[in-house]
N, C-alpha and C positions, 0 to 999 in steps of 0.2 A: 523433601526434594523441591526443586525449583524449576522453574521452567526453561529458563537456562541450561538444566542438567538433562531433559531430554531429548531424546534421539530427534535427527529432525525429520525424519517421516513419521513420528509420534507426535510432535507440535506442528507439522504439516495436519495431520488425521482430526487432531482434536482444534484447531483454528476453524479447519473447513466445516466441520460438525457444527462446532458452536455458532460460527456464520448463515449456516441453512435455518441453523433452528430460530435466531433474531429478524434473517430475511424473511422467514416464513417460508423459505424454498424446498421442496419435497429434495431428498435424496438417501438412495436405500442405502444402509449401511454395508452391506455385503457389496456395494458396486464402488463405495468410495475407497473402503479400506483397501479392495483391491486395486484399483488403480493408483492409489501412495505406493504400494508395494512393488507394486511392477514399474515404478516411476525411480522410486529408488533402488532397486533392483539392476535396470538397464543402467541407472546413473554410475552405480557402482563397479559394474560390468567396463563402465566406455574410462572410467578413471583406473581402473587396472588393467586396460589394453584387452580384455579375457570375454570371451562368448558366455550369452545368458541369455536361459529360457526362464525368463520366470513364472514362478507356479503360482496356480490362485489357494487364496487360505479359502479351505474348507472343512466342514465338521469341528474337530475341538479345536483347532489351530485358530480357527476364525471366530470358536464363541471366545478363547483366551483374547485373541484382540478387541472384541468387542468390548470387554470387561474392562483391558486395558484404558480403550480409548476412553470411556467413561469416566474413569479413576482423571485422566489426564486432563480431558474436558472439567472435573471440579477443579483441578490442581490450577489450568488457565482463569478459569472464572474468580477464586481466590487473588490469583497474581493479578487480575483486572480490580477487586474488589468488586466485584458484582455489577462494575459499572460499566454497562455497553454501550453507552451515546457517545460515538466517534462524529467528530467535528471533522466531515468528509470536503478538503479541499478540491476538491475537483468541482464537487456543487457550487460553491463561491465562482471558481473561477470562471465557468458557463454562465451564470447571472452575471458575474462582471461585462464579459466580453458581450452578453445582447443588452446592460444595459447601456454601454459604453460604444457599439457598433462597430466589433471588431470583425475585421475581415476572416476568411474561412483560412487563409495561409496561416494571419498573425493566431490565430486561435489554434493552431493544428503544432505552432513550434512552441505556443504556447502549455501546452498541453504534454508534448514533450520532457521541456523543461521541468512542469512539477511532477511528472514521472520521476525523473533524475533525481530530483531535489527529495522527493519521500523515499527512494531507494539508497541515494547517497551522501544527501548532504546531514552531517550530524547536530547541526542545530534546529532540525526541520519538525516542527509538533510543539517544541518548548517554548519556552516563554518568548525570546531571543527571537523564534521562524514561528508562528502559529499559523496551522491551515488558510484563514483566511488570507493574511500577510503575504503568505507561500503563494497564494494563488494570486493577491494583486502584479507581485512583484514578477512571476512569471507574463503573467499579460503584458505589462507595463517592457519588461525586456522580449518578449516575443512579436510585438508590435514594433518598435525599434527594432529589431534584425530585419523586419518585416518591411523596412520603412514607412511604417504610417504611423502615425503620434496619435494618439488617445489624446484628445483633446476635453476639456480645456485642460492643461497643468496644472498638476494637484488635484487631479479626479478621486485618486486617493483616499485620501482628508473625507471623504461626502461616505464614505463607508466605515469612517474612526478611524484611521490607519495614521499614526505619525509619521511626521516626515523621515523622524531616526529610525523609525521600525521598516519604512520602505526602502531608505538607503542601505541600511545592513543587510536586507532580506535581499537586494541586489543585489548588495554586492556578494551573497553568499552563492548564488546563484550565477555570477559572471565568476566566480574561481572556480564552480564546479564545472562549467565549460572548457575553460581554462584547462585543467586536467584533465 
C-alpha cells in the first residue's frame, strides 16, 4: 500500500502523529484520533447535505485505530524514507524580510503568497520552486504589491538565489494570482 491509497483522515491521523512526535509536542492519542474523526465525519455530513452526530472511538474501536494509525505512521515514514528535515520556507522568508527591512504589510501579503504557493503552486518544493526561492520570490513580489522595493536590486543573489530561479519563481507566483 501507499500513501496515496490512504483514506485522508488516516494520512491526516498519521501526518499529525508523526509531526508531534519530531516537534516533540505532547498529544494524547485518544484526543487526536478523535478529533480526525469527528472532523471527517461533519466534513462528510456538510458534502451530503445530511445531519451528523459524530461518536467518539472508544474501547476496541479506538485501540483498532490506534493499531491502525501506527501501521500508517511506518507506512508515511517509508514513503519519506526516514528523512524528516523539511526545508521550512516560511523560516527563509522571516530572515529575509528582517534582514532586508520589510514592512509589516509587505511581509503579512508576503506570507500569504507562500501559503498559496505550498498549497497550490505545483512546482513549489522541487528543484524548479525550492523553499527558500519560494520564499525570496514571495517577498520580492509582496513588497512590490506593497509598493516598497527591497532595495538594493538583486538582494537576491547575496542568499545564492539565481536570477533564472527568482524570475521563474515569480513568475510562478504572479500566475498563481492570476488564477
Amino acid at each position: 500500500m501507499k500513501t496515496a491509497d490512504l483514506a485522508p483522515d488516516r494520512l491526516a491521523s498519521a501526518c499529525i502523529f508523526l509531526a508531534c512526535k519530531v516537534e516533540e509536542a505532547a498529544v494524547r492519542t485518544n484526543d487526536m484520533l478523535n478529533a480526525v474523526a469527528t472532523h471527517s465525519a461533519l466534513l462528510q455530513a456538510r458534502l451530503s447535505s445530511s445531519s451528523c452526530t459524530p461518536s467518539l472511538l472508544v474501547g476496541d474501536t479506538y485501540q483498532a485505530c490506534k493499531r491502525q494509525l501506527i501501521q500508517d505512521e511506518q507506512l508515511l515514514l517509508r514513503h519519506l524514507h526516514f528523512d524528516l528535515a523539511v526545508d521550512q520556507a516560511h523560516r527563509h522568508l522571516y530572515a529575509l524580510a528582517r534582514c532586508w527591512g520589510v514592512t509589516c504589510e509587505a511581509l503579512r501579503v508576503a506570507v500569504c503568497l507562500l501559503n498559496d504557493a505550498v498549497c497550490y503552486c505545483p512546482a513549489y518544493g522541487g528543484t524548479a520552486m525550492p523553499p527558500a526561492t519560494a520564499a525570496a520570490a514571495a517577498l520580492h513580489i509582496g513588497a512590490q504589491l506593497c509598493k516598497q522595493t527591497v532595495q538594493p536590486w538583486g538582494w537576491w543573489r547575496a542568499t545564492g538565489i539565481a536570477d533564472e530561479s527568482m524570475r521563474s519563481s515569480c513568475s510562478a507566483l504572479l500566475e498563481l494570482i492570476g488564477a
